[in-house]
C-alpha positions in Angstrom: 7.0 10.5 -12.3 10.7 8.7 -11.5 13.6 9.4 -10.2 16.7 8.8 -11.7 17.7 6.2 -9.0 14.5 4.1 -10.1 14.9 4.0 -13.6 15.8 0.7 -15.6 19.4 0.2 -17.0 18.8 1.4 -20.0 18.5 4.7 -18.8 21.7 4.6 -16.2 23.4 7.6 -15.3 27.0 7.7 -17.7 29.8 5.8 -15.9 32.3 7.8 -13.7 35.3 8.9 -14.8 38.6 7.3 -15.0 40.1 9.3 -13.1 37.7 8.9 -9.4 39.8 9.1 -6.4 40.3 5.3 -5.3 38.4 4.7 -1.5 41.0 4.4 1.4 43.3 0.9 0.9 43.1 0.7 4.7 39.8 -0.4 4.9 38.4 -3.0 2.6 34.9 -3.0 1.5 34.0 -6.9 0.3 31.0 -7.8 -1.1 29.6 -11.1 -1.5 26.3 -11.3 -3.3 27.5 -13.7 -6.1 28.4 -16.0 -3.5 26.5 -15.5 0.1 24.0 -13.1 -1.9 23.4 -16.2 -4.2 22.4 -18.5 -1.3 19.1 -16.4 -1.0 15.8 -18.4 -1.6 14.1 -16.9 -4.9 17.5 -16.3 -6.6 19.2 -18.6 -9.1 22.1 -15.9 -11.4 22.8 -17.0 -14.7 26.5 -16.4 -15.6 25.3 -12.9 -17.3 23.8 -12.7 -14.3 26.3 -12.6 -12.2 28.9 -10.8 -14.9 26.2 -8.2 -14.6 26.2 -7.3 -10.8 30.0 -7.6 -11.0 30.1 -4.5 -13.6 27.9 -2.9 -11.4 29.7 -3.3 -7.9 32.7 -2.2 -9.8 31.2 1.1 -11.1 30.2 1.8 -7.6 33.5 1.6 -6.2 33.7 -1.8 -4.5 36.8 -3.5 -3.3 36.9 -6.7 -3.4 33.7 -8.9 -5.0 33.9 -12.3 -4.1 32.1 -14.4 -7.6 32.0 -17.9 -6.2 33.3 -21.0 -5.9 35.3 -22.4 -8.8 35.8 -26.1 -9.0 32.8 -26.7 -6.7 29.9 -26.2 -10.0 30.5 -25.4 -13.8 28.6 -21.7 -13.1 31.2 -20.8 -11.0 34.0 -22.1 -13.0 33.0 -20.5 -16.0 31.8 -17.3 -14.1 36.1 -16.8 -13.3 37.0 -17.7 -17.0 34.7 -15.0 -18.8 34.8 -12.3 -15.9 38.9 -12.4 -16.9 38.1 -12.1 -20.6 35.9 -9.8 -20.3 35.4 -7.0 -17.1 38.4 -4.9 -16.9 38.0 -3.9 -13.4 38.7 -0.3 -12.5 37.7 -0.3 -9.1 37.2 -4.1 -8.1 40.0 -7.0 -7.0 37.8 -10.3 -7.8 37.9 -13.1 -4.8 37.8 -16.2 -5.3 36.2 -18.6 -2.2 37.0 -21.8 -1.2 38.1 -24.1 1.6 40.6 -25.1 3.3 42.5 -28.4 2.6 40.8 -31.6 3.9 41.9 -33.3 6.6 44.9 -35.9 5.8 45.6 -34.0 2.5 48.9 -31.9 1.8 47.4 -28.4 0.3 49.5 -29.1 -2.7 47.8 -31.6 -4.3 43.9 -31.2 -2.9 42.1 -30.8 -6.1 39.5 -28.1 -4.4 42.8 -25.7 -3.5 44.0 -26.2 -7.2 40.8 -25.2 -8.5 41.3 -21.4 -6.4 44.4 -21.3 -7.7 43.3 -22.1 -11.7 40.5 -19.6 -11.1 43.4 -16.7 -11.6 41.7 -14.4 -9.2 44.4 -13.0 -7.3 42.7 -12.9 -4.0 41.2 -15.9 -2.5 39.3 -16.6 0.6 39.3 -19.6 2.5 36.3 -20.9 5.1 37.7 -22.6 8.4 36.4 -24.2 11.3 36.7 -21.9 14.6 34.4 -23.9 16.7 36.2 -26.9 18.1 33.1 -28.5 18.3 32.7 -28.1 14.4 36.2 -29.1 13.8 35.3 -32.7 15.6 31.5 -33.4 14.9 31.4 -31.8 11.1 34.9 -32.4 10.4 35.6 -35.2 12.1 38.9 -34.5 13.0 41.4 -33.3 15.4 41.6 -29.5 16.5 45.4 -30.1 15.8 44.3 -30.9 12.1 42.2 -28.3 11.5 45.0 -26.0 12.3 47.6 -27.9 10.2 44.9 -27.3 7.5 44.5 -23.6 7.8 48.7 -23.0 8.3 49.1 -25.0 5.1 46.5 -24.1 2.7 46.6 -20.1 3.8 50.8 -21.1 3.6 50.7 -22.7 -0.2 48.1 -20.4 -1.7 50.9 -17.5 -0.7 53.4 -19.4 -3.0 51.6 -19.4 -5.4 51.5 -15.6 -5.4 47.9 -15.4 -3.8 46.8 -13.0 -1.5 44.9 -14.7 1.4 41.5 -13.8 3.6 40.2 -16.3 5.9 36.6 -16.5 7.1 36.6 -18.1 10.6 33.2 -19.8 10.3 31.1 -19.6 13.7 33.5 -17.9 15.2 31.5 -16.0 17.7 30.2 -19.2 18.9 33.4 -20.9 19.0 35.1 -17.8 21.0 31.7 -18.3 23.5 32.7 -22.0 23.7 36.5 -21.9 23.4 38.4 -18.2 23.3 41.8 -19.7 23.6 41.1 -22.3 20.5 39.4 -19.5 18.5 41.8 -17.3 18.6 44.7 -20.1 18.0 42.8 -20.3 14.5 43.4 -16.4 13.9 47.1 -16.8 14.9 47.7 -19.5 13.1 46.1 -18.5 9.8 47.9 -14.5 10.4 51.4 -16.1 11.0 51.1 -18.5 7.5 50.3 -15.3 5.8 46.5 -14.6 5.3 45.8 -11.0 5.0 42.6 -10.2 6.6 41.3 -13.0 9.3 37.2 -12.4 9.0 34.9 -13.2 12.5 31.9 -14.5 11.0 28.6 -14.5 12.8 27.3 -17.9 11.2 24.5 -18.5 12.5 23.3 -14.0 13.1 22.1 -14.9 16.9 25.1 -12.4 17.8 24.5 -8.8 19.6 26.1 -5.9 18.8 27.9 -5.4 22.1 29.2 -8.8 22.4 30.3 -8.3 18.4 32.4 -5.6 19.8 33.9 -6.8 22.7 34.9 -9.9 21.4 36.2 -8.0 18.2 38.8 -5.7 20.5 39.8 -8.3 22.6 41.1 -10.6 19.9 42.7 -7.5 18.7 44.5 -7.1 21.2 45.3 -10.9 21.8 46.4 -12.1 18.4 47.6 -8.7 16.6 45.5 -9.6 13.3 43.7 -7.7 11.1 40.2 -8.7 11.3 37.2 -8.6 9.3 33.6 -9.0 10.5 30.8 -11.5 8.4 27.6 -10.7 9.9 24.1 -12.8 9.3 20.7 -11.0 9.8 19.0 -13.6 11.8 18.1 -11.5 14.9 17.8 -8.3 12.4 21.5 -6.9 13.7 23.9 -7.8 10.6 24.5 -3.9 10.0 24.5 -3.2 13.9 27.1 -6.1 14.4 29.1 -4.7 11.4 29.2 -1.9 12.8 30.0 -2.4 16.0 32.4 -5.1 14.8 34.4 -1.7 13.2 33.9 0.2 16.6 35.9 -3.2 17.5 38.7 -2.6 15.3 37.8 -4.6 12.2 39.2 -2.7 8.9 37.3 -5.5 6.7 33.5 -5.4 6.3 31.5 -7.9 4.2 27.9 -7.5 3.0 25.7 -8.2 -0.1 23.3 -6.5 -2.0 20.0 -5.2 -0.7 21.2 -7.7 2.1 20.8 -11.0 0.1 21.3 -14.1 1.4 20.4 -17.5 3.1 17.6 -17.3 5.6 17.3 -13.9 6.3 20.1 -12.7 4.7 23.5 -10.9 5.6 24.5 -7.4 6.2 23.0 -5.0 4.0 26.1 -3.1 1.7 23.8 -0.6 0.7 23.2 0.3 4.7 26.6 -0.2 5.6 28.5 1.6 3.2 26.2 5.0 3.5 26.7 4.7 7.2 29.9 4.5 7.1 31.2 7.2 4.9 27.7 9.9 6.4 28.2 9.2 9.9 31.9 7.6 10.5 33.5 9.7 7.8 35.3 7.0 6.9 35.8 7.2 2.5 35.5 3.5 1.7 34.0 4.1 -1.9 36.0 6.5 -5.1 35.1 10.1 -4.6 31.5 10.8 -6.3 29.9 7.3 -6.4 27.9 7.1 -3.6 25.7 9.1 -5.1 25.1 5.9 -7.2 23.7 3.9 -4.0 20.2 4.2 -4.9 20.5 3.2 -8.8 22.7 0.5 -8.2 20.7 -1.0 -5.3 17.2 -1.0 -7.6 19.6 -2.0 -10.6 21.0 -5.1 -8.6 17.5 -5.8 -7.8 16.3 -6.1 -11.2 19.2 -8.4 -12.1 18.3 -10.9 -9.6 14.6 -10.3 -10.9 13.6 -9.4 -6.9 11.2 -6.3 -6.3 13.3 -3.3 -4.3 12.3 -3.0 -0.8 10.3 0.1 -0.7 11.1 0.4 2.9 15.0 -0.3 2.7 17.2 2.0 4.5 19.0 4.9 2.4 17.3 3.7 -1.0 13.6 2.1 -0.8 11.1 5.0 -2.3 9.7 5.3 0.9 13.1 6.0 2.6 12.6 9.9 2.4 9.0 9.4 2.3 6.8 11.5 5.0 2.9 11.4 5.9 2.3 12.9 9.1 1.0 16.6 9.1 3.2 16.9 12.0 6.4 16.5 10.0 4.8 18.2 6.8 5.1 21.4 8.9 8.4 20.8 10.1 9.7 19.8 6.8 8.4 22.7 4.8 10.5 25.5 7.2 13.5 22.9 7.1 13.8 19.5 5.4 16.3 17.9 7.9 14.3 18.7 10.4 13.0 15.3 9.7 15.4 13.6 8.0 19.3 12.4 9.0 20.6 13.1 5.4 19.9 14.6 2.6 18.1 12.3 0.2 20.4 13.1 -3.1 23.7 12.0 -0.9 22.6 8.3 -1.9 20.9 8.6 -5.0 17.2 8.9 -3.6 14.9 12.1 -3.4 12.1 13.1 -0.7 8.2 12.7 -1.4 5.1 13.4 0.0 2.3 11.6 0.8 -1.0 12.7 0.6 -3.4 10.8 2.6 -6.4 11.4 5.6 -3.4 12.4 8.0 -2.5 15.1 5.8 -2.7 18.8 6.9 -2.0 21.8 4.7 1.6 22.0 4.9 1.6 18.2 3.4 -0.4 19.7 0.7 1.4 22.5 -0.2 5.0 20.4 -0.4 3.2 17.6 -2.8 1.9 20.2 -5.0 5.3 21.9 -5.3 6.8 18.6 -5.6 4.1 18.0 -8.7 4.8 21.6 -10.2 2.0 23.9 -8.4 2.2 26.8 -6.2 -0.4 26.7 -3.9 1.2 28.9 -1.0 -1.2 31.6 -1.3 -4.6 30.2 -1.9 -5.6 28.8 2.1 -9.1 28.1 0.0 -7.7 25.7 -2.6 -5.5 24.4 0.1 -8.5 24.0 2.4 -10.5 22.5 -0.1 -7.8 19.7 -1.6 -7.5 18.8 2.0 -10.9 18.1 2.5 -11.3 16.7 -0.5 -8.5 13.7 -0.1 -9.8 13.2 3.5 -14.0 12.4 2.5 -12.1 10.1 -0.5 -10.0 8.1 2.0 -13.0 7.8 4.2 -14.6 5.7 1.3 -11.3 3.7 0.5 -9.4 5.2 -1.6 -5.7 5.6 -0.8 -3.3 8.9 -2.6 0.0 7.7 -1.1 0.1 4.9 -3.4 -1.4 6.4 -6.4 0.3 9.9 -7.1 -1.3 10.3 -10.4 -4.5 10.0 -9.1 -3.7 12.8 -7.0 -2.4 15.2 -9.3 -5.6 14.8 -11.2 -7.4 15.5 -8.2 -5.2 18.7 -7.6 -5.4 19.6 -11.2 -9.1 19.5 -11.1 -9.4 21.8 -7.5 -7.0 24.3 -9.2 -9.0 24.4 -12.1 -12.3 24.5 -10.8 -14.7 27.4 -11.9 -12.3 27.3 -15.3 -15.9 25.2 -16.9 -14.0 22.5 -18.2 -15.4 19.6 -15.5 -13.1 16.5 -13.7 -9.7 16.2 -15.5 -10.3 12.5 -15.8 -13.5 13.5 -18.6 -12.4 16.0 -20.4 -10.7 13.1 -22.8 -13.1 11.2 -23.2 -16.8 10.8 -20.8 -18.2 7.2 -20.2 -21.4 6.6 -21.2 -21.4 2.6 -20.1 -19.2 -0.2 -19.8 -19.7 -4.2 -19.9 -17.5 -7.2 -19.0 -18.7 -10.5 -20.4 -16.7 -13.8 -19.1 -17.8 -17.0 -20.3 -16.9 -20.3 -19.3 -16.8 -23.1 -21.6 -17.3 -26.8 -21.2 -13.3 -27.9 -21.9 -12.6 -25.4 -19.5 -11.1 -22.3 -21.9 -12.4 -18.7 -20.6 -13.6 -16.0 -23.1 -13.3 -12.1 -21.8 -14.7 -9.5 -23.6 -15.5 -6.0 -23.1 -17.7 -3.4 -24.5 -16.7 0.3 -23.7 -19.7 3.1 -25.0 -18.3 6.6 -24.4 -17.6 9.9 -26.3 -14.4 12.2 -27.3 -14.0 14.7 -29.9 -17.5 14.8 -30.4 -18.2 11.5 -31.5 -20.0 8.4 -30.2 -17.4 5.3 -29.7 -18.6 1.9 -29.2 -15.7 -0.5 -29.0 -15.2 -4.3 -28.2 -12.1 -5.9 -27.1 -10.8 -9.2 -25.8 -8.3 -10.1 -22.8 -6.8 -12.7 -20.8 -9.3 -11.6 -17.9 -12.2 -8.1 -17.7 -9.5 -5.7 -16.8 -7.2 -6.6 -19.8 -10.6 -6.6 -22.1 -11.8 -3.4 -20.7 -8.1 -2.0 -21.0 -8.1 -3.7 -24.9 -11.7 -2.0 -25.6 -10.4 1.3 -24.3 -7.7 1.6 -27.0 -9.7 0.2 -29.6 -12.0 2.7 -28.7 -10.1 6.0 -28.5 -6.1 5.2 -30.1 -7.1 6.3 -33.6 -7.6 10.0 -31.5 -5.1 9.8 -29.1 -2.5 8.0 -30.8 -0.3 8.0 -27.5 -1.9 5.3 -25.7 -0.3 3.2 -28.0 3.0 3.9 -26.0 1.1 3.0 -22.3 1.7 -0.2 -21.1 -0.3 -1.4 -17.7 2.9 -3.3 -15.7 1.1 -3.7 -12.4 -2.5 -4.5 -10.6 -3.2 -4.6 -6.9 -6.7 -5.8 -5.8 -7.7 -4.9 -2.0 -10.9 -6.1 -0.1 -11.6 -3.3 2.4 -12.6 -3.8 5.8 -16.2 -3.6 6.2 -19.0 -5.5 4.9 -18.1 -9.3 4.4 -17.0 -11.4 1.6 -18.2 -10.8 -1.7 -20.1 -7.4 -0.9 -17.0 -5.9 0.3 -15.8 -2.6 -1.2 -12.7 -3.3 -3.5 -9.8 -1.1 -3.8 -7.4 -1.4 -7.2 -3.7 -0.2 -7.9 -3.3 -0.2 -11.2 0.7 1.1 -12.9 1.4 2.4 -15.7 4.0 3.0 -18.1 4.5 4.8 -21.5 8.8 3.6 -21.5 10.1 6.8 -20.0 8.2 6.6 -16.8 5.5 4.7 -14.3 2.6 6.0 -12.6 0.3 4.3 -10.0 -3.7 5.2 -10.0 -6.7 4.4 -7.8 -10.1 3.5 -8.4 -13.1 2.2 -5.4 -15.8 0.2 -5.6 -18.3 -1.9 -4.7 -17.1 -4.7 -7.1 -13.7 -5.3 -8.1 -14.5 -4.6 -12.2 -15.9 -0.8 -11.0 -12.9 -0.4 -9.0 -10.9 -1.0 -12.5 -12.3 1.3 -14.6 -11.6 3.9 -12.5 -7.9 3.3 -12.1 -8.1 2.2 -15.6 -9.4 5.3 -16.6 -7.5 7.7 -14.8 -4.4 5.9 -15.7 -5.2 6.7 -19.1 -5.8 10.2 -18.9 -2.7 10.7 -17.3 -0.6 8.9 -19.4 -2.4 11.8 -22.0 -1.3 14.6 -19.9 2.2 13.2 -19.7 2.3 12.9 -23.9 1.1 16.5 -23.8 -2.2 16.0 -25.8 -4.6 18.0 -25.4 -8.4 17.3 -25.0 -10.4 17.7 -28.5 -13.6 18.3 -27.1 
């Protein structure tokens, strides 16, 4: 079972309207994943890529997207040339990034500022040194230089009809080192004509409170409008953002799902919740942030990087709740445990059912799964007890919902005659695994399954890249020409666990195994005391489900 915020693109939610309310021009929202984002270990965005996340961040509202550097690689470059041809931005102004002039060259005729200007975007930002001790050991120049290079390229790229953001590299450090130099940068590159002077944490070893004092007081000192670039080294990117706008700042940036180098940057999918839920401050077009969890897990699957489950605002197990304690509290009043509702972002609340649950955590999983089980204390009693001997042997419902709902189905059905769910499709009468390892060093998996369904004996054989895909393959052989929906099932994810216990090879395995038919994914469980056992089960059960889903009904 999915929710609409975890589905794949193909099944997106239509795009807004034309006509959305535009977010507050007062306060910019800037994202950078195509550039900072991009700087992430594990990612490495095509073009399409990057074309990709662009339509996306502009169909959630976004301000400004930064998409690279042009002149400085071909990606880049072409990245500007096709996103002109062919976005037509409703919501977004595209940035292009860049540096300052270098030292000893006029702006005019550095090739690197020519190449922002060819790019066409009509908003470009610019990096400069605020540290003197950057500007002399990485620049090797003069602090005088450095601020004839910010004055004249921030001065020229405003001829040429450019607007102009500059991101004051280190500048936290630098103010630490050197306030009245730091904030000479901010003046000079205000009073050439830059829009939005940015405070960037470079190296994210900033606190919050220091982010915000320092962010007032240059405030007050220099008159600009600043912007705040937080890093997530000591985990505080959104807390500095934050506090950097508590400060004054009017101009946030942040990348997706918090991408980028080291640890990454401020999080826009944390940021922009927080601040239109709890500053009431309207930064995105009226109606999209519903969109925050879809676009989040949609971004994700550009970059080809799983979705953290445990993400603020839009990881599944955001809204997620275990304890009995909060069970309770959460079937009188939801909030009770939770500072939002789920559906403001895009996500939904679950259940989990595990050894910690009590009644109450029962009762909400099987309304949340389509059962009433309010007025039966028995059945109630009994699932409970039930889920709390099978956790004791290692197997784990919170991860495997399907596996669950079987379970369920089978307690509410129980007198009815008609055994287990998981054999009234088909009952196992064995199973083998055969893998045999040649001389050249090639590895043969096969599988026999022995089991019956609609009243017949099936024996079926099937081959695999390993046992599990042979048992899986002799599975279908054995039973697709009666249930022609497991055609559609798909297996798209196996866990293996060792569980603590007894040692090494004897201990008992646990196995995740995921499913999918195209429309949906479910997760099942199986427990063992070898990892092959452990497989069927999920296997198995997996299977059956996927039944119950296509509606088929047992022929036995």
């Amino acid at each position: 079972m999915t929710t609409d915020a975890a589905q794949p693109a193909e099944h997106r939610r239509p795009r807004l309207g034309e006509d959305a309310a535009a977010a507050d021009p007062a306060f910019h929202v800037f994202d950078t994943t195509l550039r900072d984002g991009a700087q992430r270990e594990g990612i490495n965005l095509t073009v399409a890529d990057k074309l990709a996340v662009a339509r996306l961040l502009d169909d959630y509202g976004i301000g400004y997207i930064e998409g690279g550097w042009p002149g400085a690689n071909p990606r880049d470059t072409e990245f500007f040339e096709r996103a002109e041809r062919e976005i037509d931005f409703r919501h977004a102004t595209l940035v292009a990034f860049g540096s300052t002039c270098r030292a000893g060259v006029p702006a005019s005729i550095d090739p690197q500022v020519k190449a922002l200007v060819d790019s066409g975007a009509p908003v470009v930002t610019i990096v400069a040194k605020a540290h003197d001790r950057h500007v002399e050991l990485a620049l090797r120049t003069t602090l005088e230089e450095n601020l004839r290079m910010v004055g004249e390229t921030v001065a020229y790229l405003r001829e040429k009809g450019r607007r102009v953001f500059v991101d004051c590299e280190h500048f936290f450090d630098g103010y630490q080192a050197n306030p009245a130099y730091a904030e000479r940068v901010v003046t000079t590159a205000t009073e050439a004509g830059a829009e939005v002077v940015v405070l960037c944490d470079t190296n994210g070893g900033t606190v919050p409170a220091q982010v915000q004092a320092t962010v007032r007081t240059v405030v007050a000192d220099t008159g600009a409008r600043l912007g705040i670039h937080a890093q997530d080294d000591i985990g505080c990117a959104v807390a500095n953002t934050l506090a950097a706008v508590d400060g004054g700042a009017t101009h946030v940036q942040c990348t997706a799902n918090g991408y980028g180098e080291r640890v990454g940057n401020a999080n826009l999918f944390q940021v922009v919740p927080t601040l239109e839920l709890k500053y009431d401050r309207r930064v995105l077009p009226e109606g999209t942030l519903a969109e925050t969890a879809w676009v989040s897990h949609a971004i994700a699957e550009v970059v080809n990087l799983t979705p953290a489950t445990h993400q603020p605002y839009v990881g599944s197990s955001a809204f997620a709740h275990k304890g009995g304690l909060h069970a309770s509290a959460i079937k009188i009043d939801p909030d009770l445990y939770q500072h939002i509702d789920p559906e403001l972002v895009g996500n939904s609340m679950r259940m989990l059912v595990s050894d910690m649950a009590g009644r109450a955590s029962v009762e909400l999983k099987g309304k949340e799964l389509g059962y009433d089980l309010g007025g039966d204390r028995d059945l109630v009693g009994r699932i409970v007890e039930r889920v709390k001997e099978q956790e004791l042997k290692g197997y784990s419902y919170e991860a495997a919902d399907a596996s669950f709902e079987l379970l369920l189905r089978t307690e509410v059905e129980r007198g009815s005659g008609s055994g287990p769910v998981a054999e009234r499709y088909f009952q196992l009468e064995s199973w083998r695994t055969i893998v045999e390892q040649r001389p050249d060093g090639a590895q043969v998996n096969e599988a026999t399954v022995k089991l019956r369904a609609k009243g017949e004996r099936q024996v079926a054989t099937g081959e695999g890249n390993g046992p599990v895909h042979a048992l899986d393959q002799a599975l279908r052989v054995g039973l697709e020409r009666i249930y022609p929906a497991l055609a559609r099932l798909e297996l798209v994810d196996y866990k293996v666990r060792i569980l603590e216990g007894a040692k090494g090879a004897a201990s008992t395995t646990r196995v995740l195994i995921s499913m999918s038919d195209g429309s949906g994914e479910w997760s099942t469980v199986g427990v063992a005391d070898n990892v092959i056992a452990a497989s069927w089960q999920a296997l198995s059960e997996g299977c059956t489900y996927g039944l119950l889903r296509a509606g088929e009904e047992p022929l036995d």
